[in-house]
C-alpha positions in Angstrom: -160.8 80.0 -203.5 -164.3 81.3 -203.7 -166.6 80.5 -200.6 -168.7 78.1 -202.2 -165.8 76.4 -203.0 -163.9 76.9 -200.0 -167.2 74.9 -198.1 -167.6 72.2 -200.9 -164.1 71.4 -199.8 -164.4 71.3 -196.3 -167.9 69.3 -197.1 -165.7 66.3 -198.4 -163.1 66.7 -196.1 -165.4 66.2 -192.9 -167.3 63.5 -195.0 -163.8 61.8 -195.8 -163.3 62.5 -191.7 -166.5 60.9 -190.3 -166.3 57.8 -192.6 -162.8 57.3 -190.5 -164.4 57.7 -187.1 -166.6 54.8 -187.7 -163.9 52.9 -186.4 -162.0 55.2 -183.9 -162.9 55.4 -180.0 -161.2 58.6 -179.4 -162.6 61.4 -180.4 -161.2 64.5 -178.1 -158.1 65.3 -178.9 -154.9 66.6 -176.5 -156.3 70.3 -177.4 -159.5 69.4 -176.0 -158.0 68.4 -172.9 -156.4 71.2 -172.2 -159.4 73.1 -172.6 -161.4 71.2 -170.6 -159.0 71.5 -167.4 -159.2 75.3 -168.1 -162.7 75.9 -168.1 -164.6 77.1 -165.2 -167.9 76.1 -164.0 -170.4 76.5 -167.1 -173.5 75.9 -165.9 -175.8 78.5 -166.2 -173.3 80.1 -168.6 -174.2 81.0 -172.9 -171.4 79.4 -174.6 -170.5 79.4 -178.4 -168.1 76.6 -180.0 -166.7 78.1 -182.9 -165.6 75.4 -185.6 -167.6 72.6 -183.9 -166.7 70.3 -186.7 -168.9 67.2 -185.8 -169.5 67.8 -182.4 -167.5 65.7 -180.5 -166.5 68.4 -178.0 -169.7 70.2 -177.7 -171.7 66.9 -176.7 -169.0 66.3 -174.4 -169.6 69.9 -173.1 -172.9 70.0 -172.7 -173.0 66.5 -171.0 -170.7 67.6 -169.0 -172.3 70.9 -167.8 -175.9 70.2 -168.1 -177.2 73.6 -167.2 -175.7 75.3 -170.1 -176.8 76.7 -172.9 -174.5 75.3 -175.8 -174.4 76.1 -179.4 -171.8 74.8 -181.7 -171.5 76.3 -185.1 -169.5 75.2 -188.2 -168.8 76.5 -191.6 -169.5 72.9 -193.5 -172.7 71.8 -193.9 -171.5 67.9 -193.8 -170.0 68.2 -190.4 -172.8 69.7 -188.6 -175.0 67.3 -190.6 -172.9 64.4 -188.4 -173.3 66.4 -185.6 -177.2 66.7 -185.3 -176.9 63.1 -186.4 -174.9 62.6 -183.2 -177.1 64.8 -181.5 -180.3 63.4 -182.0 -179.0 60.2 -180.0 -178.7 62.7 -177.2 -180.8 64.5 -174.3 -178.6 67.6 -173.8 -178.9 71.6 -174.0 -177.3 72.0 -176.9 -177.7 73.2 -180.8 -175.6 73.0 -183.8 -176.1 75.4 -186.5 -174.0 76.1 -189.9 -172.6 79.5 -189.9 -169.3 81.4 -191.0 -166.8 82.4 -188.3 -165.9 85.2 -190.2 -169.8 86.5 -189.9 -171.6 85.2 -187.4 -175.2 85.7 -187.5 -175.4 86.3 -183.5 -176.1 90.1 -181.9 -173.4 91.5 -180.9 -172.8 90.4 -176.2 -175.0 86.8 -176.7 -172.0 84.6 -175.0 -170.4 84.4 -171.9 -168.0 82.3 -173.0 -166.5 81.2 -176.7 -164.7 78.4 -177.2 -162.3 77.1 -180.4 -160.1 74.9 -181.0 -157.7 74.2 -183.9 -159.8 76.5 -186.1 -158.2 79.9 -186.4 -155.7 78.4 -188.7 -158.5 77.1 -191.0 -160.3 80.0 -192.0 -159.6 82.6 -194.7 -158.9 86.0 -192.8 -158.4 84.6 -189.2 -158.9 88.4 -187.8 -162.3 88.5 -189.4 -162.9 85.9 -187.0 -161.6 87.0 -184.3 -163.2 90.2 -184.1 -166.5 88.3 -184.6 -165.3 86.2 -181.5 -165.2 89.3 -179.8 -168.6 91.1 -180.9 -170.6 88.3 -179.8 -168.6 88.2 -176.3 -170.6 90.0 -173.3 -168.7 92.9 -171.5 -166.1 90.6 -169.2 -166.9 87.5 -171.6 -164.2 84.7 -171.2 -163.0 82.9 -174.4 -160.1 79.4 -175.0 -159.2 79.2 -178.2 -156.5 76.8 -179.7 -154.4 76.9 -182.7 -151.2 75.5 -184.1 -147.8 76.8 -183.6 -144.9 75.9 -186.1 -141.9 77.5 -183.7 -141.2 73.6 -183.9 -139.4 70.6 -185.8 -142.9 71.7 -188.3 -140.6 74.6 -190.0 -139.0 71.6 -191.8 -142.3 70.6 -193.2 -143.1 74.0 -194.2 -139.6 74.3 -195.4 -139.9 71.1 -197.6 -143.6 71.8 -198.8 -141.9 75.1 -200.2 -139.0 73.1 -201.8 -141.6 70.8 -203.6 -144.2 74.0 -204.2 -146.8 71.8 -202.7 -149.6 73.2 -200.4 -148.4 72.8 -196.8 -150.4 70.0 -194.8 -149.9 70.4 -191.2 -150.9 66.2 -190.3 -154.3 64.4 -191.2 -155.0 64.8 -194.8 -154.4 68.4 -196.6 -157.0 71.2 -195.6 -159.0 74.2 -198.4 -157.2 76.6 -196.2 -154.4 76.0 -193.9 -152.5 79.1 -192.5 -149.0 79.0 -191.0 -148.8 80.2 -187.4 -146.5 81.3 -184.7 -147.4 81.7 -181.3 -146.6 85.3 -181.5 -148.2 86.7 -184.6 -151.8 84.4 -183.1 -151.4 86.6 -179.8 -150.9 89.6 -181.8 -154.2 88.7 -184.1 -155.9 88.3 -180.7 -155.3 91.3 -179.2 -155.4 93.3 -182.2 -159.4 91.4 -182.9 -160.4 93.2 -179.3 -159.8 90.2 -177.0 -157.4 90.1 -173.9 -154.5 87.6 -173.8 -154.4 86.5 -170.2 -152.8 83.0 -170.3 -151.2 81.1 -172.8 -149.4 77.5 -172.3 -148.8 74.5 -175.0 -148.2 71.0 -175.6 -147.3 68.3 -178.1 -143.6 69.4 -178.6 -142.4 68.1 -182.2 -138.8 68.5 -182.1 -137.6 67.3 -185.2 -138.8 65.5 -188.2 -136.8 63.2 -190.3 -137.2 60.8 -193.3 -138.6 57.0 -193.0 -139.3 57.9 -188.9 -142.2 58.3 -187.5 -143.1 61.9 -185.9 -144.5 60.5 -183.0 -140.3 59.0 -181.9 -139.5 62.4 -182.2 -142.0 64.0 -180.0 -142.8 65.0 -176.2 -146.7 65.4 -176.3 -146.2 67.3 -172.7 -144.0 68.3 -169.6 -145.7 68.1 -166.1 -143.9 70.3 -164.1 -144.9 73.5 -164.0 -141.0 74.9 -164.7 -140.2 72.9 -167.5 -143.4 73.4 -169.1 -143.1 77.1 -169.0 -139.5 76.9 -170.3 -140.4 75.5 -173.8 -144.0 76.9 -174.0 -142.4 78.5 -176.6 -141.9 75.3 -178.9 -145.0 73.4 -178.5 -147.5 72.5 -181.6 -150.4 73.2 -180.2 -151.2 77.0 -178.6 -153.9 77.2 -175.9 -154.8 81.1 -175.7 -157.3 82.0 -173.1 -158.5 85.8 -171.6 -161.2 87.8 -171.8 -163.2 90.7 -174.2 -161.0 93.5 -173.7 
């Protein structure tokens, strides 16, 4: 797909999105929690959202941690259009802006911190991105980023969407672009993109999916000891990556 058609996709896709939220009181997702538990202190701190969809997370941030400076920045032109909607009912440090993760318009060391989540596997050439998540990094930036992993009961979706030769949708209505990822190949395209793996954990382990039942019976969304939720890391859907510019 072209890139104007790649955005009037997403467009209709976040428009399709926000028309569901009208009704919905929960907007941060399980991703966003474990994101939120690994941040540090932000106040003070420059910090980019990359894939800010329509906003949710970056009001939440910037309520949160008042004395940042917060910009949130998304490809589709409908999201962040919800967003400043969103944001104009708000008294907060923040800014949303359209821009392309691929090529971000930002100099090169403007963030102390970069923050994504379950974006990676969304955009066309996810190392483009990532070495742009780098660039804009300061020397000894910090960055979470989040991402799905299919090391899972998913690898029977993918197998099936093969079967049928249908695009693969990974939950929530199909997606313009929608990559297939493994834990390892993300930490590789991490690393390789400049940036410095230096913890990685998961959650919402999908163990098998069947016919006529519904994923969720099938599911543990997390483990809280510390042992058991190192042991199958290895198997949960969604990947929390953070570290540092290397």
């Amino acid at each position: 797909m072209e890139t104007k058609e790649i955005r009037a996709a997403y467009n209709r896709w976040h428009q399709d999105k926000a028309a569901e939220e009208l009704v919905q009181t929960e907007v941060v997702y399980p991703w966003h929690h474990t994101v939120a538990r690994l941040l540090p202190n932000l106040n003070g701190a420059s910090v980019l959202e990359i894939g800010c969809g329509r906003g949710d997370f970056s009001l939440w941030l910037a309520q949160k941690y008042p004395l940042a400076v917060i910009t949130g920045i998304d490809f589709s032109d409908a999201a962040v259009a919800v967003a400043l909607a969103k944001l104009s009912r708000q008294n907060v440090n923040l800014r949303f802006l359209v821009d392309d993760a691929e090529n971000l318009s930002f100099p090169t060391a403007t963030f102390d911190h970069v923050i994504s989540c379950e974006c990676l596997e969304h955009v066309p050439h996810p190392e483009k991105m990532v070495r742009e998540m780098a660039r804009v990094l300061k020397p000894g930036g910090r960055f979470i980023l989040t991402t799905e992993n299919y090391f899972n009961g998913m690898l029977l979706a993918r197998l099936n969407s093969w079967l049928k030769s249908e695009p693969f949708d990974s939950g929530g209505s199909l997606q313009p672009v929608e990559h297939f990822f493994l834990w390892w190949r993300v930490k590789k395209i991490l690393e390789r993109g400049g940036l410095r793996v230096e913890h990685m954990e998961s959650n919402h382990f999908q163990w098998l999916l069947l016919p006529r039942t519904a994923p969720s019976k099938l599911c543990t969304e997390d483990f809280t000891g510390s042992f058991w939720k190192r042991v199958f890391r290895p198997f949960g859907r969604h990947f929390t990556y953070r570290g540092s510019r290397a």
